[in-house]
N, C-alpha and C positions, 0 to 999 in steps of 0.2 A: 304669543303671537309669532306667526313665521315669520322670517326675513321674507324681502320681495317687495310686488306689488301694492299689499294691505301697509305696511311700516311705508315707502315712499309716500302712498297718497295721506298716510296722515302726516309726516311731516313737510307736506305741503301746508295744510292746514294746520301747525303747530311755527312754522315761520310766515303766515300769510298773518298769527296774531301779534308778533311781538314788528313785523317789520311795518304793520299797521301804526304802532306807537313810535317808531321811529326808535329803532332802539340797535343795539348789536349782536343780539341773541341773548340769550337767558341764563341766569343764575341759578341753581338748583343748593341749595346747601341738605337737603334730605334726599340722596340716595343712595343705593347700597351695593356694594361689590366688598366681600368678603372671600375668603378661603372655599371654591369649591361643595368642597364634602362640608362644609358646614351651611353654604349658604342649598344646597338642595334639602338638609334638613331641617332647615328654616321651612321651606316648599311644602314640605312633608307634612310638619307643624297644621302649616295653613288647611292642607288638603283633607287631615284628619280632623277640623274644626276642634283644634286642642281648647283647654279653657279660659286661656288668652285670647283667645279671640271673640270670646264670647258669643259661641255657638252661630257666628255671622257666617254665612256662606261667603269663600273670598276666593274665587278662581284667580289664579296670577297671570295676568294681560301677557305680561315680558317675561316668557320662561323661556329661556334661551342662553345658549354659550357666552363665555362672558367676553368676548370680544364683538359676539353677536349685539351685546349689549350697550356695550361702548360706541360702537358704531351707528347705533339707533339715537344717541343722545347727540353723538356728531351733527346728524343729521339733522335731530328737533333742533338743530343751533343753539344746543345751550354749552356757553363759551367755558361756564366752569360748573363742577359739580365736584360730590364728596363719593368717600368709604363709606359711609355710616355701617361699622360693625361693633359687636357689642359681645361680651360674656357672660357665660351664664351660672359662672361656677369659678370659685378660685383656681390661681396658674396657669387661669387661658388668657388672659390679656396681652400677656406680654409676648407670646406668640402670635396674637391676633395683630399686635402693634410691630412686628418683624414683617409678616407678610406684608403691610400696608407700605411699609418703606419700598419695597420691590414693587406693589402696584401702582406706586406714587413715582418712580422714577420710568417705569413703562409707559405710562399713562399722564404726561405732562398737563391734560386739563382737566386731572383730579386734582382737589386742594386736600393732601396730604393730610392724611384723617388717622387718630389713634383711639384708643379708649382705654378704661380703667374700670378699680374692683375693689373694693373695702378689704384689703389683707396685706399680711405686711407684705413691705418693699414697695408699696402702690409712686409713693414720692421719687424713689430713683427710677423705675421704670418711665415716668412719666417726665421727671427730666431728661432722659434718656432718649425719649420721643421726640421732646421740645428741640435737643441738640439736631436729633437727626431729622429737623423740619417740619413734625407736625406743625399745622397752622389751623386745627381743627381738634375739637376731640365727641368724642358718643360714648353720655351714659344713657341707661335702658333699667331704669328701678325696676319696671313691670315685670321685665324677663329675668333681670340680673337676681328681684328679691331682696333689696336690700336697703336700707336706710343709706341716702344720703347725707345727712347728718352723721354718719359712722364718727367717730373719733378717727378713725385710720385714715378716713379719707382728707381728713382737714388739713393735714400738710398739704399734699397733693392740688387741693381748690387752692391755698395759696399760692400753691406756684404759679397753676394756671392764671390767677387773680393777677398776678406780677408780670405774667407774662404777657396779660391782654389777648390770650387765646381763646376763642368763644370753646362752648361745650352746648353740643345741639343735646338736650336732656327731655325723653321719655318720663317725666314725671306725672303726668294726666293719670285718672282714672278710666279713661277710654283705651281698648274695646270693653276692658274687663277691669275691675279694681284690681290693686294688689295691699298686702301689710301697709305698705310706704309708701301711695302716692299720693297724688293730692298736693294739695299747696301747702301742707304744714311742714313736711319738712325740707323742703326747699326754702323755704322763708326763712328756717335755722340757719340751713348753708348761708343765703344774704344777708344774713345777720352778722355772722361773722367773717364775712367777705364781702361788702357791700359793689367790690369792684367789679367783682367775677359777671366776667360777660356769657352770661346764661343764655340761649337761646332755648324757648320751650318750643317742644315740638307738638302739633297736631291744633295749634293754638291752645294747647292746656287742656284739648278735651278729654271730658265734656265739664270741665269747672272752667270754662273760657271765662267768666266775669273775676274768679278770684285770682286766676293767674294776670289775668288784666290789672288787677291790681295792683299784685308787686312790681307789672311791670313800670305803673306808675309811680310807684313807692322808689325804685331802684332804675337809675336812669342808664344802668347798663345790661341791662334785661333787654332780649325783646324775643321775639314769637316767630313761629314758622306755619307756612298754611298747610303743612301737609295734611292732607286727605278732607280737613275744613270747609264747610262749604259745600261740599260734594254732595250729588243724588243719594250716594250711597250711605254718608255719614249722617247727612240729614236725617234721613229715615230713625237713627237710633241715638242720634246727640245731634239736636239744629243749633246751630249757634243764636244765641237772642237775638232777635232785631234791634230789641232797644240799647245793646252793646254795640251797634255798627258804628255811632260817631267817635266812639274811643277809638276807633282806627286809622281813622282820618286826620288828616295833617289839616294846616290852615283852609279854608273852604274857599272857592271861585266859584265864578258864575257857567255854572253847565245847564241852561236851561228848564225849561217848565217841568213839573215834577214826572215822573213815567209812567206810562200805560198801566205799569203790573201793581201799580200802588207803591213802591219803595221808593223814597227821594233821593234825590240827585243830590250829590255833594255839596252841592252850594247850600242845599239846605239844612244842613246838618250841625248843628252849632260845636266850633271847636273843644274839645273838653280836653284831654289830657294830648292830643297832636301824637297818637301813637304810628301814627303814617311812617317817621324814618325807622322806624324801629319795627316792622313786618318786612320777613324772608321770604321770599317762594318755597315751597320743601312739596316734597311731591309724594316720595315711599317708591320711587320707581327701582325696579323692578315689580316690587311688590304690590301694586295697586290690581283689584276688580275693573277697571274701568283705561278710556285709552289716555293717555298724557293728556291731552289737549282739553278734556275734559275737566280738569284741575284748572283750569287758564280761563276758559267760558265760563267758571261758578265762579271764580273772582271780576269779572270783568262784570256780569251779570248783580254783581253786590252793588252797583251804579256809583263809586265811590269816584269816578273820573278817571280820564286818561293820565294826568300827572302821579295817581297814586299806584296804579298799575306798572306805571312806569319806575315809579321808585321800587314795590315790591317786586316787581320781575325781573330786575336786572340794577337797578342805582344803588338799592341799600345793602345789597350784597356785593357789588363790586367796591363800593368804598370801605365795606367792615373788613376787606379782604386786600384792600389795596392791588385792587385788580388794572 
């Protein structure tokens, strides 16, 4: 998207939704600013329909400079947002996790995002991060290729465990499988780290009912709506309707059921109360479609104004002590 007039008027409409709930602008904990020359081969990735993507047509909305970029989430008023960068291959991490320190002191409303890699030294690099303020971390099984459950990585999840650092984690089998995704071995990792505050991205798509689970099972679990919801994701992973109460926190009265057939909050009887525990996450830069679009398919799930509220700005500024 160019900078200019098209980016202004949509984040007209991207602060006309959040000042409608009465809010202070948005939380994003999924979006991505990485290294440059890595993140246009990301682009590259997408453009050549590689097999992670699973042959999806994905033009990228926000291809642009990355100050071009920052300045566009300025403006959608979202108050805090991440790195999410990720490796694809051992000895890149911890370069990935040096640059993030210098975009994190440039860029005062990033929250300081690291990531990691099943190989040795994974534990001191990631203390190493922890010391120099990560408050975030991104794994990416799908891309990375690798067991979560590694043996090498279990130091590392303890620390983060001890630390109470979330770790926004690509573990879904959406666009594409991989060896390792899925919810089996994530379930290892909270097995033996029951503390670790996992964040699933994509809501776990498209196994959204089993990672619903653990998040019930593990009450420091919770889920991110990146891409969720969406015209475009729908099309090839729709979330269940009959999973929509497990998202919902205690139910109020919002009136008669809706036009489109899907009920209203009030109707939805409370089951697991997973309301405080859904993130906004978005894939911005990287998304086919414009921001605001991400915001109208949650809002559009009729789940009410108070849960909107929590997921686009309350349950990420409290996990974050915003």
């Amino acid at each position: 998207m160019e900078a200019g007039t098209e980016t202004e008027g949509e984040a007209v409409g991207v602060r006309r939704f959040w000042e409608g709930l009465g809010l202070l602008g948005l939380v994003d904990v999924h979006t991505h600013f990485m290294p440059e020359s890595v993140l246009k081969k990301v682009w590259a990735y997408f453009d050549a329909l590689g097999p992670l993507t699973g042959g999806v047509e994905w033009p990228i909305t926000y291809r642009a400079e990355e100050d071009e970029r920052v300045g566009m989430l300025r403006e959608f008023g979202v108050r805090a947002f991440t790195a999410m960068l990720y490796p694809h291959k051992p000895g890149m991490a911890e370069w990935l996790n040096q640059w993030a320190v210098d975009f994190a002191r440039r860029t005062p409303d990033c929250l300081h995002t690291a990531t990691l890699f099943p190989e040795q030294g994974v534990a001191e690099y990631v203390r190493r991060a922890l010391d120099d303020g990560a408050r975030v971390f991104k794994a990416h099984v799908q891309v990375g290729a690798y067991d979560p459950a590694d043996a090498l990585l279990d130091p590392a999840w303890g620390l983060l465990a001890e630390a109470g650092t979330p770790v926004v984690i690509h573990c879904g089998s959406g666009p594409s499988p991989g060896k390792h995704t899925g919810p089996g071995p994530v379930g290892q990792v909270l097995a033996r780290h029951p503390r670790l505050r996992l964040v699933i991205a994509h809501m776990g798509m498209p196994e959204y009912e089993d990672f619903l689970d653990l998040a019930e099972r593990f009450g420091e679990v919770r889920l991110d709506t990146t891409m969720a919801f969406t015209d475009f994701s729908e099309e090839f992973a729709p979330f269940p309707r009959r999973a929509l109460p497990r998202l919902a926190g205690p139910p109020r009265p919002d009136g008669p059921p809706r036009p489109d057939g899907l009920r209203r909050h009030a109707d939805l009887p409370r089951l697991a109360g997973l309301g405080d525990r859904i993130l906004l996450g978005t894939d911005f830069p990287n998304i086919p479609y414009p921001y605001e679009h991400q915001l109208r398919a949650l809002e559009r799930l009729g789940l009410g104004e108070d849960w909107l509220r929590a997921v686009c700005h309350d349950n990420g500024a409290r996990l974050f002590g915003l």
